[in-house]
C-alpha positions, 0 to 999 in steps of 0.5 A: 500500500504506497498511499497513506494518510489519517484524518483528525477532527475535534468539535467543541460548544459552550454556552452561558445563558443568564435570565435577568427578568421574567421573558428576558434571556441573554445567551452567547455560544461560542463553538469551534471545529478543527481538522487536520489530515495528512497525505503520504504517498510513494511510487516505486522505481520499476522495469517490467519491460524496458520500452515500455512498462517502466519508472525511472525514478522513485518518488515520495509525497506529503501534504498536510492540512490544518482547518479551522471553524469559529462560531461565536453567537450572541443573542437576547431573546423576550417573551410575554404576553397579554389577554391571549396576545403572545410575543417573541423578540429576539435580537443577535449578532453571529460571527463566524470565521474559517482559516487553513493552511497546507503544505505539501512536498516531494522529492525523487530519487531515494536509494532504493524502495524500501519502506525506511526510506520513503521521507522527504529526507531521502530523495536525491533530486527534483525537489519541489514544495508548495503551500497557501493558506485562506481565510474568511470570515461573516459577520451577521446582525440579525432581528425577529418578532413573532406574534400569535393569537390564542394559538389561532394566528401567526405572524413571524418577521424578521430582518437580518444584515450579513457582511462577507470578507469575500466582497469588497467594501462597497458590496459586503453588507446585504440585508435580507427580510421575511416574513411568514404566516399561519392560521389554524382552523382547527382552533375555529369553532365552525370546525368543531363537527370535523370531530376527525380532524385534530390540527388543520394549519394554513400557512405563507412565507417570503423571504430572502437568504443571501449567498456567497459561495465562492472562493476567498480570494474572488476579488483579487487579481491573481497571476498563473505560471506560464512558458513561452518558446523564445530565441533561434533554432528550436529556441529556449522554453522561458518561464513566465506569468499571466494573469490567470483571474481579474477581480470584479470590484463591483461583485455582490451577494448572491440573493435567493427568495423563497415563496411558499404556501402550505397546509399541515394536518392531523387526522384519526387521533393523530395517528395521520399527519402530513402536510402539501406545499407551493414553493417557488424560488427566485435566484437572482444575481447568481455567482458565476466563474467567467471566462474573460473576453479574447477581445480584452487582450487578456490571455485565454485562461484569464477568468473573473467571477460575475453576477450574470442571471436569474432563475426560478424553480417552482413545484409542490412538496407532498408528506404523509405518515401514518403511526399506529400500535396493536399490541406490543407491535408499533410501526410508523410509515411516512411518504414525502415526495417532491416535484419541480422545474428549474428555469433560466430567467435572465442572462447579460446581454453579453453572455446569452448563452454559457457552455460548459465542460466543453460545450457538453453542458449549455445555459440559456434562457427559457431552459433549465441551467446546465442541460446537456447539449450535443449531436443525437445517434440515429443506431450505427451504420450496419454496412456500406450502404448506409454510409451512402445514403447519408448524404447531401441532396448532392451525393456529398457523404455527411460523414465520409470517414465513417466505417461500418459499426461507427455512429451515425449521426442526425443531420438536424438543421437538414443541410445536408452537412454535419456541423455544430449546428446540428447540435440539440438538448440531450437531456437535464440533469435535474429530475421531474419528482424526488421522494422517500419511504420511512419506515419504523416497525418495533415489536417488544424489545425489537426495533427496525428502521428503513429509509428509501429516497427515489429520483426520477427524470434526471438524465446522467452522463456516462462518460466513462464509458469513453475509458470502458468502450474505446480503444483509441490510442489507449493502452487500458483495459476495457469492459469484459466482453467488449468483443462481443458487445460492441458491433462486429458484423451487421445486426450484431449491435445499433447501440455500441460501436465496432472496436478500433484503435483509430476513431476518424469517426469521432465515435467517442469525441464527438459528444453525443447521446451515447453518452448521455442515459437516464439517471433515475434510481431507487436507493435503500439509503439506511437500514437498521435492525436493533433489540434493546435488553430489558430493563431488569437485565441491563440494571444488573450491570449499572446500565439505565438502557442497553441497545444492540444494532446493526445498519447499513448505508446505500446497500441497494440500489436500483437503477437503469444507469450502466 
């Protein structure tokens, strides 16, 4: 085993609270998280065959991490009330702070591989070490007052103002409102005769929430390492610095607001529960990594981070569950589902479309963000003549270095040409509903828990299947029966190319559908079986409750995906 590292983390919390009044609390925590992780790591000198299979050099690495979390939260909290009028005011401030550093190192040419000798120390040559460290920190202000009425009306607002040390000055403090309602009918007294309902509560909110996730270091202006060729003949390579990241000085919070209507019941004894939802939600000057205008003069790989659109998503949120108990035997049973779209709303003038991943992902609006984009397959040309007929209305071969058992692809626009035109939407990655089963069954002593989560409609791309299908120029290895699953003789497969090490075709770089596949899966997340020992059992050996369990994460999975 030449990879080997640890991991170390340590979280603390602490509290002091004082009640000067009646209703009146004063309270500051203050919690920290540390972690620290360590990587080492050797590769061996070898010869298996001397042109081809062999490392010269041996080679040692090690990294070392060091993170850590702050956490310091102040708040003044009153409550009173007066004829049926009931208050909650709350005021806070919150002050949290992230810093790391690393280090890593790495050397070549130790005398030999043994297990002794793989430090630092010990290489010969091509030392090389690097290391950064980061820092950010939030600062946040916040209020709240909370009405109710006979426990029959509700009315919650708050207002809180947050400040990012990932901004600049002039856009580092952002205040973001809500407010939220309820009624419960089930209090009203032209309810009495539902005598089967026990709690019936309609409610509303809108609210803001801000977002800066991005790195630490957005607003700076940053250099990259470079190379170019300069001097006669075939010249001598000179070492250089581009920039490689433009600060936005005008960079600002990512805002998202939240709508939602709903309504929770209780029915049969409260033995029934569950709760239906409107939601929508509005993202709005969304944080996005740019990459700079050619025009600018500034390099090809210069980028800058952007406030570039909007977005909404919108949907409806289900919950059932149903506890009961005959006997000893107890079970609980809920469902929650969870349907929606996503949508672009707005994008600058200037970026109307943003690709990604190598134009393998597109942006616009109209569409969901992030939808995966390229050609459509039409099965794979199964002999010669096929290849023939996809043509031009002139007889021009739209792919003329196709060979039998490679892909055909659709000529969408109708030119008679295949170019990147004929480009459509493949699929989305995000999916039509999720949802969930929870399970609870104990009978006596004996406890069992379930818990399965569903996505449906999303679509993935399997781009592994460029390492496990293709042959090109490669020198891994590829699924087993390959030979036998891909296209070797006409009808023999309209779904997996012919095997070749030379791919004129563009079968696996030319990014099209065969890669892209439906995504929609069933999974048993937690599972767990437990018995607990009676009580006149486990107080023999000083013990007030002794539990014995089993569980499982992710054990099964069903799914269509390859």
């Amino acid at each position: 085993n030449f990879g080997d590292g640890g991991y170390y983390a340590a979280t603390t919390s602490g509290y002091v609270a004082y009640k000067p009044i009646k209703g009146l609390e004063i309270k500051s925590q203050l919690s920290g998280d540390f972690r620290f992780n360590h990587t080492d790591d050797f590769i061996p000198d070898f010869t298996i065959d001397g042109a081809h299979e062999h490392n010269d050099l041996n080679h040692v690495f090690r990294d070392h991490e060091f993170n850590k979390y702050w956490n310091w939260t102040n708040t003044a909290s009153y409550e009173f009330s007066k004829n049926n009028h009931n208050f909650t005011a709350l005021a806070g401030a919150t002050f949290e702070k992230w810093d790391g550093r690393n280090i890593e190192g790495s050397k070549e040419g130790l005398p030999n591989n043994t297990d002794l000798l793989r430090e630092l120390s010990t290489g010969t040559v091509n030392a090389v070490i690097t290391g950064t460290k980061w820092e950010t920190a939030i600062e946040s202000f916040m209020g709240r007052l909370a009405y109710n009425y006979q426990g029959k009306y509700y009315l919650t607002g708050t207002y809180r103002v947050d400040g990012s040390s990932k901004f600049l000055s002039k856009n580092k403090w952002a205040s973001f409102p809500s407010v939220s309602g309820a009624w419960r009918l089930s209090e009203e007294g032209f309810m009495d005769s539902f005598t089967f309902l026990d709690d019936l509560k309609l409610r509303a909110g809108w609210g803001q929430l801000g977002t800066q996730e991005l790195p630490s270091d957005a607003y700076l202006s940053k250099l990259g390492n470079n190379y170019y060729v300069f001097g006669d003949g075939n010249g001598n390579i000179v070492n250089t610095s581009e920039p490689s990241q433009v600060k936005n000085e005008d960079l600002k919070w990512e805002t998202v607001e939240d709508i939602n209507i709903g309504m929770d019941f209780t029915l049969l004894n409260n033995k029934l529960s569950g709760s239906v939802e409107y939601y929508r939600k509005n993202t709005y000057d969304m944080l996005f990594r740019m990459p700079y205008p050619l025009y600018s003069g500034y390099p090809n790989g210069a980028q800058i981070w952007s406030n570039i659109g909007s977005m909404k998503s919108s949907g409806w949120e289900f919950a059932l569950n149903y506890r009961n108990q005959v006997g000893d035997f107890k079970y609980d049973v809920g469902v929650t589902m969870m349907s929606g779209s996503v949508e672009m709303t707005d994008l600058p003038s200037s970026t109307p479309i943003i690709y990604a991943n190598g134009e393998r992902s597109r942006t616009e609006v109209g569409m969901e963000p992030g939808y995966f984009y390229g050609y459509k397959m039409n099965g794979l040309f199964q002999n010669q003549f096929d290849i023939n007929s996809h043509a031009s209305d002139n007889g021009v071969l739209m792919q003329p270095y196709a060979k039998p058992g490679d892909i055909r692809f659709k000529d969408l626009n109708g030119d008679g040409k295949l170019t990147a035109e004929d480009r459509t939407k493949l699929g989305s990655p995000w999916p039509d509903f999720t949802g969930g089963i929870n399970l609870s069954l104990s009978y006596k002593g004996f406890d069992f828990l379930a818990n399965i989560y569903a996505s449906v409609g999303n679509d993935l791309v399997n781009d592994i299947k460029d390492d496990l299908h293709s042959t090109t120029a490669s020198e891994h290895n590829v699924i087993s029966g390959l030979l036998n699953k891909a296209w070797h003789g006409e009808g023999t497969s309209n779904s997996i190319p012919r095997v070749s090490n030379v791919d004129l075709n563009q079968n696996y770089t030319r990014f099209s559908d065969f890669y892209v596949e439906d995504g929609s899966f069933m999974r048993l997340k937690n599972v767990q079986l437990g018995y607990t020992l009676p009580h006149s059992v486990s107080k023999v050996v000083g013990l007030s409750r002794c539990r014995f369990y089993v569980s499982g994460q992710n054990l099964l999975t069903i799914t269509g995906y390859s």
